[in-house]
C-alpha positions, 0 to 999 in steps of 0.5 A: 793460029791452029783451030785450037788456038783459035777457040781458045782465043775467042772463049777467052775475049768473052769470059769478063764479068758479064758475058759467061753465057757469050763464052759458051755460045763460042765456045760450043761454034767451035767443038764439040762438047768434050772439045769446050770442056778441054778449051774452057778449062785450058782458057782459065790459065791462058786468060790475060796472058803474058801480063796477067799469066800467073798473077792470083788476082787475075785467077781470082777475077776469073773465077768470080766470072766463073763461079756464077756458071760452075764453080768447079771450073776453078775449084781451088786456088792456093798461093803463098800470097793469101797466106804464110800457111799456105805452103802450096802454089797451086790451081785446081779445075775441073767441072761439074759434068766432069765429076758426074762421069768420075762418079759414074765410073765408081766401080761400087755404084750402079753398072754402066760402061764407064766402071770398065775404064781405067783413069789415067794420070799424069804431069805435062811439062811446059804447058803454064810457065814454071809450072807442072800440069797434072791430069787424070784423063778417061776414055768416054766409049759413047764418044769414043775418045779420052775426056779430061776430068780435071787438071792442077798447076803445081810448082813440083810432081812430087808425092805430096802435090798428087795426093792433093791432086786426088784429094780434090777432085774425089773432094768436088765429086764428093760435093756433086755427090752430095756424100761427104768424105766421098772418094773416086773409086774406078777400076783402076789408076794408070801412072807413069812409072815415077815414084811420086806418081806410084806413091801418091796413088797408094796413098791416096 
């Protein structure tokens, strides 16, 4: 088992209701911190694998557990199972650390390194089964290294799941913000060159 199996695995045997703090005192034995952020977010969908791996009630006792430590670890979840209106199937994360450093990158707020870096998107094939993975990802200069900000599970990469990709996220920054309609603004978005990628960010 490589060493980030591994982390992954242990967080995961903790995070039942009740042992949240157990979770992050692994978790932190094993990486440093942008390294717990990355395996606490990849655990959420890792949890319960193989019976319970894209079960909504699974996801949605996790995120009992998790809300009581940051309720952006898993910000929104959609499935046609909750309703009929509900046309999307989708899990969005990220973390109240990672919003504080997406706002910091916001070229009109105070000067500090982060306005320097751009935010790079984009969609891993393979990671959650039958579904997408979508990222935006900033390189930290203090840590010398890309951070994930947040990632979202999605059935296509089309134009419609990225808009709602950046929606929610400049949506939890908005709410760590605490300025409503609050959208992130770095230096620049870098895309592949798909259409739906290139759309999306003009529409967003």
């Amino acid at each position: 088992m490589k060493p980030k199996e591994l982390a992954i695995s242990e967080v995961t045997s903790c995070i039942t209701p009740g042992q949240m703090d157990e979770a992050m005192k692994v978790a932190e034995m094993f990486a440093d911190m942008d390294a717990v952020h990355t395996a606490q977010r990849e655990v959420l969908m890792d949890h319960h694998s193989e019976k319970d791996s894209n079960s909504v009630d699974a996801l949605l006792r996790m995120k009992k557990t998790t809300d009581a430590y940051d309720t952006f670890f898993l910000y929104e979840i959609s499935s046609a199972a909750f309703s009929t209106q509900q046309r999307q199937d989708y899990v969005f994360k990220t973390s109240h650390e990672c919003c504080e450093v997406a706002i910091e990158a916001d070229i009109d707020g105070p000067a500090n390194p982060l306005q320097e870096e751009n935010i790079y998107v984009d969609g891993k094939h393979g990671r959650v089964e039958r579904f997408i993975s979508l990222a935006m990802w900033i390189r930290h200069q203090a840590l010398n290294k890309l951070i994930r900000l947040c990632s979202m599970e999605v059935r296509s990469e089309s134009t419609e799941n990225l808009v709602k990709f950046h929606e929610l996220f400049s949506q939890a920054c908005a709410e760590v913000k605490g300025v409503s309609g609050y959208k992130i603004n770095p230096r620049a978005f870098m895309c592949d060159a798909s259409g739906a990628m290139q759309r999306a960010v003009e529409e967003f």
